[in-house]
C-alpha positions in Angstrom: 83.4 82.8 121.4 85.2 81.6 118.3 86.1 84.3 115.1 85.0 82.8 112.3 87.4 82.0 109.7 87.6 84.8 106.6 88.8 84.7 103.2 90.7 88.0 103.3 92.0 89.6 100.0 95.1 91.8 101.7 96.3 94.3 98.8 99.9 95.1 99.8 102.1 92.5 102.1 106.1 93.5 101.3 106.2 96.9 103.5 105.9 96.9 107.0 102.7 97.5 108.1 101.5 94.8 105.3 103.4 91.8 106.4 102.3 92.8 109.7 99.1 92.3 109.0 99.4 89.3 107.3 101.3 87.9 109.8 98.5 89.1 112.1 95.7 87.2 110.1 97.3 84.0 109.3 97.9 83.6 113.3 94.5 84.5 113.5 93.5 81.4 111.2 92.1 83.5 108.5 92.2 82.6 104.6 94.8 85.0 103.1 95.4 85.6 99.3 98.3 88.1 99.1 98.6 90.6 96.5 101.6 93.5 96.0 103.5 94.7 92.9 106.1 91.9 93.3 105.6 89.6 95.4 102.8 87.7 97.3 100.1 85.2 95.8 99.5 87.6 92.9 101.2 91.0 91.5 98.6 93.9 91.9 99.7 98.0 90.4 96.6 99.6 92.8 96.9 102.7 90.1 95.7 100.4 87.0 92.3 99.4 87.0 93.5 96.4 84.9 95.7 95.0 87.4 92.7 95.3 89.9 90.3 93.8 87.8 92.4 90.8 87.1 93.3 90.2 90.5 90.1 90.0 91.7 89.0 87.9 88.9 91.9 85.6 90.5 91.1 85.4 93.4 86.8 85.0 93.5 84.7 85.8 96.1 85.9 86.8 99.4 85.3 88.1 103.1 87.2 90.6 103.5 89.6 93.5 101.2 92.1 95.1 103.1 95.0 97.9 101.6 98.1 98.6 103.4 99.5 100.4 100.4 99.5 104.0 99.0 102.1 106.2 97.2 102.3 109.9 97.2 105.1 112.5 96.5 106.2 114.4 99.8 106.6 117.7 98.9 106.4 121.3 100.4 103.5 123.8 99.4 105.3 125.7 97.5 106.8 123.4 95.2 103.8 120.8 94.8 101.8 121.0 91.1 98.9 120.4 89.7 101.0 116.9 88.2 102.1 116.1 91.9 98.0 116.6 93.8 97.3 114.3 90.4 100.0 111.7 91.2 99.1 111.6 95.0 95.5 110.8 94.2 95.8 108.5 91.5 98.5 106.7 94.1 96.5 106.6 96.9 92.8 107.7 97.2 91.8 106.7 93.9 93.2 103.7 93.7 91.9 102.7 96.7 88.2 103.8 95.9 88.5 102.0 92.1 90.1 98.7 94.6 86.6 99.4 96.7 84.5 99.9 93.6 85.8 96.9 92.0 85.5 94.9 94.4 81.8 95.2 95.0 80.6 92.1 93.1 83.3 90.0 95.0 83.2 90.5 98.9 80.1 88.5 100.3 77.2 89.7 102.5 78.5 90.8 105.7 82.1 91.1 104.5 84.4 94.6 104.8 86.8 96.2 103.2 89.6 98.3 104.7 91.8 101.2 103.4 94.8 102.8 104.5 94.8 106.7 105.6 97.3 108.5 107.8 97.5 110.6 110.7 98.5 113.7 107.8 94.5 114.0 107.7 94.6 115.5 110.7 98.4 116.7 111.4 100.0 119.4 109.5 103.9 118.4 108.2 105.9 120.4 106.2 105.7 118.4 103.0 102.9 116.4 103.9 100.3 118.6 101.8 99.5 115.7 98.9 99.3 113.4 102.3 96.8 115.8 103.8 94.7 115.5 100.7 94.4 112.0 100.2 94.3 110.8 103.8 91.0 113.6 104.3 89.7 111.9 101.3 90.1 108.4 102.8 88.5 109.1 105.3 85.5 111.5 103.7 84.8 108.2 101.2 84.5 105.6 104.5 81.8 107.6 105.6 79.5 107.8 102.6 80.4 104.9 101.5 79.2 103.1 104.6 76.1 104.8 104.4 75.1 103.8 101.2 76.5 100.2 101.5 74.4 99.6 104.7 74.2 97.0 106.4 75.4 94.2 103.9 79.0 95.3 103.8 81.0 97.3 105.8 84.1 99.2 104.9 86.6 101.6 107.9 89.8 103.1 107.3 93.2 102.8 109.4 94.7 106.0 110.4 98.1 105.3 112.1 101.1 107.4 113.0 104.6 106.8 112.2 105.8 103.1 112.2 108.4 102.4 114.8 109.9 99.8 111.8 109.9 102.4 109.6 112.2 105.1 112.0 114.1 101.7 112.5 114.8 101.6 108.5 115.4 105.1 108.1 117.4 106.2 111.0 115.2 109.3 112.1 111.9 110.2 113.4 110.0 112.4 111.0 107.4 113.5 113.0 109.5 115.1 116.0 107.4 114.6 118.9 105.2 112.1 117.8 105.4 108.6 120.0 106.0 106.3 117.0 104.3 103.0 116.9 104.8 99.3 116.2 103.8 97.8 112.9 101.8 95.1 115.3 99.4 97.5 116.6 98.7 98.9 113.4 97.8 95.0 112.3 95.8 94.9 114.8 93.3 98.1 113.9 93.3 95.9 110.6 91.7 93.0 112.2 89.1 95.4 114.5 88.3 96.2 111.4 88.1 92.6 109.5 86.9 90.5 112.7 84.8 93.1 114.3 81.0 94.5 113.6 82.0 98.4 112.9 81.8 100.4 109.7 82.2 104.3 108.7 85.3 104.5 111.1 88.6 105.9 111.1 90.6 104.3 113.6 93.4 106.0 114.5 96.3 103.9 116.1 99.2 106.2 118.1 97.0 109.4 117.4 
C-alpha cells in the first residue's frame, strides 16, 4: 500500500531532531516547506504570533504541521520566577498552541498537526521544573484538542528522551541512567504521527 504524498509545514529543521525529521520526510517523498529562525525555506520566531501568521500566509494550505522546536530556561526549584514559568511557556507551550491555532484555516481535511513534548512530563530532573510544566501542558492540549477537532483533523504530540546526537554534542548524559536515543527514531514517531491514522496521543520514543 502506497503513503500518499503530504505537503508538510515542519516548524524547526536546524537542531537535531528537526533535520532528522526532515530528512525522514523528504525520503519518504513528502512535500516539505521548512521553517526555523535562520534558516530553512522561511525564517519563523514560534513566540511571535506575527512571524507565525506570516509564515503560514507563505506557505498556503497544507497536510500536515509538525514542531520540533521549544525553548525553556533549565533551572532548579528554588531559583525559577514567576519571569522564568512565563518565559518557558511563551517558548514552548504557547507557542506551539498559537502555531496550532493559527494554523487551523490552513491544514486540509484529514491533515495533522504535531508538537514537541518531552519525557520531563513525566520524569522529575533537578532543573527540569519549567520542562515539567510545559511538556504536561503539551500533552493536556493534544487531548482536548483532538476531541474537539474530531474527526477532520488530527493533532498527537512526541515525547522523546534524551537524543543520542545531543550527548554526542555536549559530551555528557544528562539524564544518568536513562538509555539515550537516536534522532532517527525520534523522526520516525513524527511520521506515525504525519503518515498514520492516530490523534490525542503522546508517543513516547525511549520512555
Amino acid at each position: 500500500m502506497n503513503i500518499p504524498k503530504k505537503s508538510v509545514f515542519l516548524i524547526g529543521t536546524s537542531g537535531t531532531v528537526g533535520s532528522a525529521v526532515l530528512k525522514m520526510l523528504l525520503a519518504r517523498g513528502h512535500d516539505v516547506v521548512s521553517a526555523d529562525y535562520d534558516e530553512g525555506d522561511l525564517r519563523i520566531d514560534i513566540t511571535d504570533s506575527a512571524s507565525i501568521a506570516a509564515a503560514y500566509a507563505q506557505v498556503g494550505e497544507i497536510d500536515a504541521v509538525a514542531c520540533t522546536v521549544g525553548m525553556v530556561p533549565l533551572l532548579p526549584l528554588h531559583q525559577i520566577t514567576r519571569a522564568h514559568v512565563d518565559e518557558a511557556i511563551r517558548g514552548k507551550l504557547s507557542s506551539q498552541i498559537d502555531i496550532v491555532l493559527q494554523g487551523l484555516p490552513f491544514v486540509r481535511e484529514g491533515g495533522s498537526f504535531t508538537l514537541i513534548s518531552g519525557i520531563m512530563s513525566r520524569m522529575p530532573w533537578f532543573g527540569g521544573i519549567g520542562a515539567s510544566i510545559v511538556d504536561g501542558g503539551i500533552e493536556a492540549f493534544v487531548i482536548g484538542a483532538a476531541a474537539e477537532l474530531g474527526r477532520d483533523r488530527r493533532i498527537n504530540a512526541i515525547s522523546p528522551t534524551i537524543v543520542q546526537e545531543s550527548i554526542d554534542k555536549i559530551g555528557t548524559n544528562l539524564l544518568p541512567g536513562h538509555q539515550p536515543v537516536p534522532a532517527s527514531q525520534v523522526a520516525g514517531a513524527y511520521l506515525r504521527s504525519i503518515e498514520g491514522i492516530e490523534t490525542g496521543q503522546t508517543f513516547l520514543v525511549g520512555h
